[in-house]
C-alpha beads as a LAMMPS data file, in Angstrom:
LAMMPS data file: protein, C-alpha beads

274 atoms
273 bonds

1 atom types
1 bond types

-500.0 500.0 xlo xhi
-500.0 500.0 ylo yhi
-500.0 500.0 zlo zhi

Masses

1 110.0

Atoms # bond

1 1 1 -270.128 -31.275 -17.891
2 1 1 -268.616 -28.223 -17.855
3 1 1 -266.295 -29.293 -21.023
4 1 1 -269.577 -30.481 -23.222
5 1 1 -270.922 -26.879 -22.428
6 1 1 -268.070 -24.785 -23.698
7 1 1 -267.854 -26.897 -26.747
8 1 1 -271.392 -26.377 -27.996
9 1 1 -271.173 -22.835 -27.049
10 1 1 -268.087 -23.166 -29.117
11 1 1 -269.911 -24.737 -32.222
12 1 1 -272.807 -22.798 -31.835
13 1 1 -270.543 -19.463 -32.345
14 1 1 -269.092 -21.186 -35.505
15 1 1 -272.062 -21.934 -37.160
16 1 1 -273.279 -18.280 -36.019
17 1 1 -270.181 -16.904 -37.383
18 1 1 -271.021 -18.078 -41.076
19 1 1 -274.114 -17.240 -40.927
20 1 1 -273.223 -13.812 -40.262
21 1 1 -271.147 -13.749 -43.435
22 1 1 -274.473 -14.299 -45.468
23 1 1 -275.918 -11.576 -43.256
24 1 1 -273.390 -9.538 -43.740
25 1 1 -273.151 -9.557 -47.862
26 1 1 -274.192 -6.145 -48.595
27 1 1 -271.081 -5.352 -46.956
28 1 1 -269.182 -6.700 -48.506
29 1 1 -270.635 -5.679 -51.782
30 1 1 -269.999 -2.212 -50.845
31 1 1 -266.777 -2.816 -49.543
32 1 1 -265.536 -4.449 -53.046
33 1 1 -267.027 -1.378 -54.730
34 1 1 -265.232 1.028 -52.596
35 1 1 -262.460 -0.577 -53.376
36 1 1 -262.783 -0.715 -56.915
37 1 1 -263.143 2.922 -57.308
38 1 1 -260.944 4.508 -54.820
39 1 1 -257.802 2.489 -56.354
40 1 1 -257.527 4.256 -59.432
41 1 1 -258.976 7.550 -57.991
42 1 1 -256.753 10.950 -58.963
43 1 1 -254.547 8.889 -61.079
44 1 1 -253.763 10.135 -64.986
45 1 1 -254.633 6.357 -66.657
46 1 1 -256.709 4.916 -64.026
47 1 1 -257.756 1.408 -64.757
48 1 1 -254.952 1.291 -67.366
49 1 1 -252.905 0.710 -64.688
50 1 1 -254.016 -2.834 -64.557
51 1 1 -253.305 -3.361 -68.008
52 1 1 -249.728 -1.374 -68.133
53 1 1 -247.777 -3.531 -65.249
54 1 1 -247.952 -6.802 -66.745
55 1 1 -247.983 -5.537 -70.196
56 1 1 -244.407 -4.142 -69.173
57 1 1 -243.339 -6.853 -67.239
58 1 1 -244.376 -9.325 -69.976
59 1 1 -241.929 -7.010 -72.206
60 1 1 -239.173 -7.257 -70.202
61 1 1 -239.169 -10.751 -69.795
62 1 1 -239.767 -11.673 -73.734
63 1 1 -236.510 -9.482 -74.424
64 1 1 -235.156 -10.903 -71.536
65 1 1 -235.950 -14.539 -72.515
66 1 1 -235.078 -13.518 -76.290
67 1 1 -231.575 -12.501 -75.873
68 1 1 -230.770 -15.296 -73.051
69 1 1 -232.939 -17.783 -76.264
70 1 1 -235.181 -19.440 -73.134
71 1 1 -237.652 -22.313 -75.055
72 1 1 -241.099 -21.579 -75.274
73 1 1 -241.573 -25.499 -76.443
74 1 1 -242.506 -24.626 -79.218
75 1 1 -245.992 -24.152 -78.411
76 1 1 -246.611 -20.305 -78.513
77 1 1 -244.602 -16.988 -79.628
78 1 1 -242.967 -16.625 -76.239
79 1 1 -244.730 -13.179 -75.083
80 1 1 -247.842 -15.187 -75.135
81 1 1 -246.296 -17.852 -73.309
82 1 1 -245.113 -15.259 -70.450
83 1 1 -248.144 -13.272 -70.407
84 1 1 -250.321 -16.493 -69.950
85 1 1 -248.452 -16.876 -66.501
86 1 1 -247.843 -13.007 -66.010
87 1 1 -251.915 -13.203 -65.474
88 1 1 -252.664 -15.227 -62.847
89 1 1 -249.049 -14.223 -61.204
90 1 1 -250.252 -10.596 -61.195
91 1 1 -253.625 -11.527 -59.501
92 1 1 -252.139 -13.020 -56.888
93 1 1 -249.493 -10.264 -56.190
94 1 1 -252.178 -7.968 -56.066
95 1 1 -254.190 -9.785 -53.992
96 1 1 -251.942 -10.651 -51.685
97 1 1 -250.230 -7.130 -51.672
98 1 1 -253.519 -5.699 -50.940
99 1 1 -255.756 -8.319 -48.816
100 1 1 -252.685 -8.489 -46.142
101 1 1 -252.985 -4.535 -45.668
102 1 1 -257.060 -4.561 -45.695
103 1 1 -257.542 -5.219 -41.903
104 1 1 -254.963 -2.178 -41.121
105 1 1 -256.767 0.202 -43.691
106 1 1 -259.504 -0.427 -41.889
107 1 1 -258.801 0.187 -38.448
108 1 1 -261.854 2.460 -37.903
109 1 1 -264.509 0.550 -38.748
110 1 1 -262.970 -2.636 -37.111
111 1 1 -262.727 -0.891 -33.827
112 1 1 -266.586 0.543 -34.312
113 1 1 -268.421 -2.190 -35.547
114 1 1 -269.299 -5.733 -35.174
115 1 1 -269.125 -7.851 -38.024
116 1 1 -267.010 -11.000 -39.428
117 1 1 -264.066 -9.319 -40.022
118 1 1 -262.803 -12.561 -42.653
119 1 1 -265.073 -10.168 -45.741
120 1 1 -262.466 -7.288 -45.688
121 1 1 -259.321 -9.481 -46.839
122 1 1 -261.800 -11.172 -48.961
123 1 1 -263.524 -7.845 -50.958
124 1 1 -259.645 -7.030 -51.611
125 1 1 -259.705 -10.008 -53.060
126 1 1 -262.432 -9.615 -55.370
127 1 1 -261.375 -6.553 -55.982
128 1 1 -257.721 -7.975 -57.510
129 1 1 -259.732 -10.499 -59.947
130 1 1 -261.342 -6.955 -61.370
131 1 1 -258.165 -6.086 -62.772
132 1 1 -257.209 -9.224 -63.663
133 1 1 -260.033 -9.713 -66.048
134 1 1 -259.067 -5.987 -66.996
135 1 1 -255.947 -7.412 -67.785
136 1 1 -257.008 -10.356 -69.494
137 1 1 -258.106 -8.546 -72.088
138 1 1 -254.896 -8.280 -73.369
139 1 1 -254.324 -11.670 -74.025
140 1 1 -257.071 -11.344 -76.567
141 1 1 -255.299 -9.098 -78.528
142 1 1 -252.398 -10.849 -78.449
143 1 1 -253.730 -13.734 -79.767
144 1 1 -254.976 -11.436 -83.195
145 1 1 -251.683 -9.978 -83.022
146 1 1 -249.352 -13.186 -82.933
147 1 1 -252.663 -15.400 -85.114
148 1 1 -252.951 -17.659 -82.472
149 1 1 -255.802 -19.878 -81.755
150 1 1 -256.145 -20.679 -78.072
151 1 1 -256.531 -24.814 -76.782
152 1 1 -259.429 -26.622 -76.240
153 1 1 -258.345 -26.887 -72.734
154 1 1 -259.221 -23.279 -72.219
155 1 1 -262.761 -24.899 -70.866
156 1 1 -261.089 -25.344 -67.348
157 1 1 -260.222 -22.332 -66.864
158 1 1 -262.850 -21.673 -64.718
159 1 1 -261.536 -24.166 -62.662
160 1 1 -257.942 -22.750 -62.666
161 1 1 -259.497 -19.352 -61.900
162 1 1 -260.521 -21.021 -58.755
163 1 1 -257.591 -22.250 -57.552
164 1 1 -256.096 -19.068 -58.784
165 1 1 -258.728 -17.454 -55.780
166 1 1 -257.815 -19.903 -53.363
167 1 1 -254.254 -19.675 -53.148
168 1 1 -254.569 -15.548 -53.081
169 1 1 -257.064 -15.543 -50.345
170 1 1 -255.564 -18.176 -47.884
171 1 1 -251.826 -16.380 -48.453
172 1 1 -254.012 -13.001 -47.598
173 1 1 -255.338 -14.190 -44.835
174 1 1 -252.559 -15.405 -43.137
175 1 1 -250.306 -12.646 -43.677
176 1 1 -253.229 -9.559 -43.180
177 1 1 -253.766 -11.500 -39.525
178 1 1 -249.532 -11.594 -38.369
179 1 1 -249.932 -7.824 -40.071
180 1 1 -251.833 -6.597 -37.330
181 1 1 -249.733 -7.532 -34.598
182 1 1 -246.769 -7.274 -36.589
183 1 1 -246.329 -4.141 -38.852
184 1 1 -243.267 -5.110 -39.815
185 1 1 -245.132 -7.386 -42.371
186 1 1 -246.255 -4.706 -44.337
187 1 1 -242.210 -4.584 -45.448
188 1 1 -241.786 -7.951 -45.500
189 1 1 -244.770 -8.798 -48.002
190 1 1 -243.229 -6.432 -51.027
191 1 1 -239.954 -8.706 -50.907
192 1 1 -242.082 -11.495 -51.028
193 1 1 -244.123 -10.620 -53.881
194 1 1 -240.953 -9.581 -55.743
195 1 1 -238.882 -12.818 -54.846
196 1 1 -241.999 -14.568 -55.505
197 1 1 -242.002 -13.888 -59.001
198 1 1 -238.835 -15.218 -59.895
199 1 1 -238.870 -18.421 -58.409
200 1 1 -242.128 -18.808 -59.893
201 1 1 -242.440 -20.253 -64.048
202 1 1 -243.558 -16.847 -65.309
203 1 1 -240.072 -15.627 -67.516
204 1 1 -239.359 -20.002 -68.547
205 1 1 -241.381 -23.261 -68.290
206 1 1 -241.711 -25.973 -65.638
207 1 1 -240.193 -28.172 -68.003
208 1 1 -236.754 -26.419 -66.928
209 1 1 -236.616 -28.060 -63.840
210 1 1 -235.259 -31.626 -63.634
211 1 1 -237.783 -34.066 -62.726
212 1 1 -236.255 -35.487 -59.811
213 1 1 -237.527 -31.768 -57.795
214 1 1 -240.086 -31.026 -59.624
215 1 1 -242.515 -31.962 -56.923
216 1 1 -240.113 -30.190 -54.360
217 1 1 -240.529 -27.014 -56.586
218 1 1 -244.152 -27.912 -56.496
219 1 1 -244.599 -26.840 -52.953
220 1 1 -244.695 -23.393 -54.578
221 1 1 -248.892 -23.435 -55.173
222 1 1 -248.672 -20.854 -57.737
223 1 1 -246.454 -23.465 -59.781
224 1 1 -249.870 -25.256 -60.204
225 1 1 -251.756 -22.470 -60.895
226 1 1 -249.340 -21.263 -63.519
227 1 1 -248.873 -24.566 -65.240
228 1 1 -252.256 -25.342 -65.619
229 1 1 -252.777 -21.641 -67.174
230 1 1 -250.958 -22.785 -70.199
231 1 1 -252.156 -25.991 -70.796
232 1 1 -255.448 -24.440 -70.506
233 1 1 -254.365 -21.084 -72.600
234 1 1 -252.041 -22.551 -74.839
235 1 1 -251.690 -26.367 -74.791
236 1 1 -248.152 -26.550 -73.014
237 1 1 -248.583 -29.944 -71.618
238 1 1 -244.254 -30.203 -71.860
239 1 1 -244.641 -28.509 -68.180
240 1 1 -248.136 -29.627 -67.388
241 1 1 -247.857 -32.521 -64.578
242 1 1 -250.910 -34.060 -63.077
243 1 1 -248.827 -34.908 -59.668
244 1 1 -247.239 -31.667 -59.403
245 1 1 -250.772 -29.939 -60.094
246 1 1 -252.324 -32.208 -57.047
247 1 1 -249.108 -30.756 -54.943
248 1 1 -250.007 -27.583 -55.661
249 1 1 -253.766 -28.018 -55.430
250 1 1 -253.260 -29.392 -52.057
251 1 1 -251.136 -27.302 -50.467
252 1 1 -253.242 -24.095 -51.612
253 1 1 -256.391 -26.027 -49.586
254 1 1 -253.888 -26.730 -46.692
255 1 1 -252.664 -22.910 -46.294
256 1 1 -256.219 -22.285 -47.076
257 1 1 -257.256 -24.459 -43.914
258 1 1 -254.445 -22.708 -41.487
259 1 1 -254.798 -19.398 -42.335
260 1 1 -258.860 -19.670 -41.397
261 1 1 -257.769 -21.317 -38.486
262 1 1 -255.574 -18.557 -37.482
263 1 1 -257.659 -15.865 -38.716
264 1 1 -260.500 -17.171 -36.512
265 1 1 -258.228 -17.631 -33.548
266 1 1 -256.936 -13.996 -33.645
267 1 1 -259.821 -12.202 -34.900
268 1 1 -261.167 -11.482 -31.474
269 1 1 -257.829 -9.137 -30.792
270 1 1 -258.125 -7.202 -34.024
271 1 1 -259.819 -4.053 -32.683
272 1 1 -257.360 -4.020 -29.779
273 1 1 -254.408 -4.388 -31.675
274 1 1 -255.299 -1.807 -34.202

Bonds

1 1 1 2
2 1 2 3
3 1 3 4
4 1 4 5
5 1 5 6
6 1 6 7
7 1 7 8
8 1 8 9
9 1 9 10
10 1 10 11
11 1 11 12
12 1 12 13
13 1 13 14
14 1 14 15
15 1 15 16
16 1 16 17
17 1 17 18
18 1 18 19
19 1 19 20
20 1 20 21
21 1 21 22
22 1 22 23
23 1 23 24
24 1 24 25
25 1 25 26
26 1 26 27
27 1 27 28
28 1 28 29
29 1 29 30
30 1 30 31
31 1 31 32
32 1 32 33
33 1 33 34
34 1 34 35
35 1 35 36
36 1 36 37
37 1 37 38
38 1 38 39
39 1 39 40
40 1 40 41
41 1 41 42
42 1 42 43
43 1 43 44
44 1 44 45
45 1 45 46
46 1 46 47
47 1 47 48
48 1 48 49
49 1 49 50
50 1 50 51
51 1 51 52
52 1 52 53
53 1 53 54
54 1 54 55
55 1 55 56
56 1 56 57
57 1 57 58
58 1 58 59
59 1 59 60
60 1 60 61
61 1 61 62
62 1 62 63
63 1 63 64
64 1 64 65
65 1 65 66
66 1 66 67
67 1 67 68
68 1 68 69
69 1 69 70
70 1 70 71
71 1 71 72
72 1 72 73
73 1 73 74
74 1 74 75
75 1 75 76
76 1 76 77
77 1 77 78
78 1 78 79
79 1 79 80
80 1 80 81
81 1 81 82
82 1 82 83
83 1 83 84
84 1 84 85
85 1 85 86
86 1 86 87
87 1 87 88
88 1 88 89
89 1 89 90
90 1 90 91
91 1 91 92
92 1 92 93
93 1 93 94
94 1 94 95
95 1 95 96
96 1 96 97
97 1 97 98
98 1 98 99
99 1 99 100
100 1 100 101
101 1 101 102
102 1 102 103
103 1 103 104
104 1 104 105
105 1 105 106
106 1 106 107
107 1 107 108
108 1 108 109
109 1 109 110
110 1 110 111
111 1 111 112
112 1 112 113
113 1 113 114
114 1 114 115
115 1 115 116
116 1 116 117
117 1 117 118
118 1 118 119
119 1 119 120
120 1 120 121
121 1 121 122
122 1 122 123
123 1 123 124
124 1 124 125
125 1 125 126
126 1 126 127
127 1 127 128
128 1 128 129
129 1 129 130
130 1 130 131
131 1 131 132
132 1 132 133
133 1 133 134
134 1 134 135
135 1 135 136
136 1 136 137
137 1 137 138
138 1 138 139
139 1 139 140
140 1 140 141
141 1 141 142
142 1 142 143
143 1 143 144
144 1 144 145
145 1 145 146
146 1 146 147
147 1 147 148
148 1 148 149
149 1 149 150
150 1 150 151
151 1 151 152
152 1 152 153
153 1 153 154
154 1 154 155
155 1 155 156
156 1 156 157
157 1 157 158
158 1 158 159
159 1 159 160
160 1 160 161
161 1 161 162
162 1 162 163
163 1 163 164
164 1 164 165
165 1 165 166
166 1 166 167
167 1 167 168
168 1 168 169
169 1 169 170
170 1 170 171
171 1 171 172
172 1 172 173
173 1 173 174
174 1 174 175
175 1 175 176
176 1 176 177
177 1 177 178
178 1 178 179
179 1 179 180
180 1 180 181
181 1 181 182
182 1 182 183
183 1 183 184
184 1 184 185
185 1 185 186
186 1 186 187
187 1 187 188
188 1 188 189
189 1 189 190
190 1 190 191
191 1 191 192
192 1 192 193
193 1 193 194
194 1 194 195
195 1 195 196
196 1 196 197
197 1 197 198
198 1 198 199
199 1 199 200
200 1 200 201
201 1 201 202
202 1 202 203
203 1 203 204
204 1 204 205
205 1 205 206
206 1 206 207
207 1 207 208
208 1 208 209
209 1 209 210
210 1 210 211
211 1 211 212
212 1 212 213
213 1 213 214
214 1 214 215
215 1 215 216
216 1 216 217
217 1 217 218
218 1 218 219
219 1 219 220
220 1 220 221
221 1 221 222
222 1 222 223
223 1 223 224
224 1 224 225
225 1 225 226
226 1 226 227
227 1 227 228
228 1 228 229
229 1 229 230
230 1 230 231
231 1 231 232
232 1 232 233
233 1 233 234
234 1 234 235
235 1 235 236
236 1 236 237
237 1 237 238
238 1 238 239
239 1 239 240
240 1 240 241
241 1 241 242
242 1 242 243
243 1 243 244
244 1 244 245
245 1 245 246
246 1 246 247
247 1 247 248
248 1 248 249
249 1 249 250
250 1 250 251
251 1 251 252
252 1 252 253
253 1 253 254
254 1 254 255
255 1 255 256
256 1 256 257
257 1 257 258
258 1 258 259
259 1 259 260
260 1 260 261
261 1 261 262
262 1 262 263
263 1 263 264
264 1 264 265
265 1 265 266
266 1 266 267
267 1 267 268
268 1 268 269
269 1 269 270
270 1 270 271
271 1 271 272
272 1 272 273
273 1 273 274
């Protein structure tokens, strides 16, 4: 009897605990906004920033990829074919770089105040998808620049977008929870971000991996997310592959699954850990 009582005091805390999250909205609307315009604050070029790191990076890799002569299939100049997958690469750095630091930045009004504590990594977040529509912005001009007429496919991008926000928020989650019991994280997550990068397809295609590990390389869930960028941008279906998007779709819901799990299971320590 006992048992039956602690579990629907159990669900009745869950349910409670979403609901909270719709009670809670403002905050996070002012959260997201606070975000948004202390980033830039006291800085020269403000929101150029946004726009000047994967503009560079996108430079370096198209002389990079021009002198080593990587393939852009044929599909694209090849600075439009790297920026396409600098853009959602860079919105998930971001995100991740800044979502797995929220909790810690806000120690004080954690330890102060009740509330879900799951809309902090998640206003960071939001906050990353600013710039990268900031960002995106460049790709238009590109495309008058290089005369290039983006795919029909471009429709699902939405969609992609999504995933995009999945796969940043569930990696954000995880890592902002083990952050705040383990600060060594916050030197860890750089090296990720920057090994991350490489072993993703943002300087070459997919379609440079043999096909006998391309699901193995798959496991990587921005792979996916990148992949489907350019056959949505750019009609690069040579690297486009339906089972390696469904491996990457589903392992962005899985990670997406454990990190709430976690999150939930160590929120309650939060304030006394910070």
């Amino acid at each position: 009897m006992k048992k039956i009582e602690i579990w629907i005091t159990s669900q009745n805390t869950e349910k409670n605990y979403w609901a909270d999250i719709w009670t809670y909205r403002e905050l996070f609307y002012i959260l997201s906004w606070r975000d948004l315009k202390v980033r830039y604050k006291q800085t020269a070029l403000g929101v150029l920033w946004s726009v000047i790191r994967p503009l560079l990076t996108t430079l370096i890799f198209t002389v990079f990829g021009t002198i080593n002569k990587l393939p852009s299939e044929g599909v694209a100049p090849y600075a439009i074919m790297v920026y396409v997958a600098m853009l959602p690469w860079q919105f998930f750095a971001n995100a991740l770089s800044e979502s797995s630091n929220s909790l810690v930045g806000n120690a004080n009004l954690i330890s102060k105040v009740y509330f879900p504590r799951i809309i902090i990594p998640a206003s960071a977040v939001v906050t990353s998808f600013v710039d990268f529509l900031i960002s995106a912005g460049i790709l238009v001009l590109l495309f008058v620049w290089y005369q290039f007429i983006p795919s029909w496919h471009i429709i699902f991008l939405p969609f992609l977008l999504f995933i995009a926000f999945i796969a940043a928020f569930g990696c954000g989650l995880y890592l902002t929870a083990l952050n705040v019991k383990y600060r060594d994280f916050r030197y860890i997550i750089p090296f990720i971000v920057q090994f991350g990068l490489y072993v993703s397809p943002v300087a070459f295609s997919s379609s440079m991996i043999p096909e006998e590990w391309r699901w193995l390389y798959s496991l990587n869930p921005m792979v996916g997310v990148i992949d489907g960028f350019r056959w949505a941008v750019i009609g690069d279906v040579s690297a486009f592959s339906i089972v390696s998007f469904a491996i990457s779709i589903a392992i962005c819901l899985v990670i997406l699954a454990l990190s709430i799990r976690y999150f939930r299971k160590t929120e309650k320590t939060f304030a006394d850990l910070i």
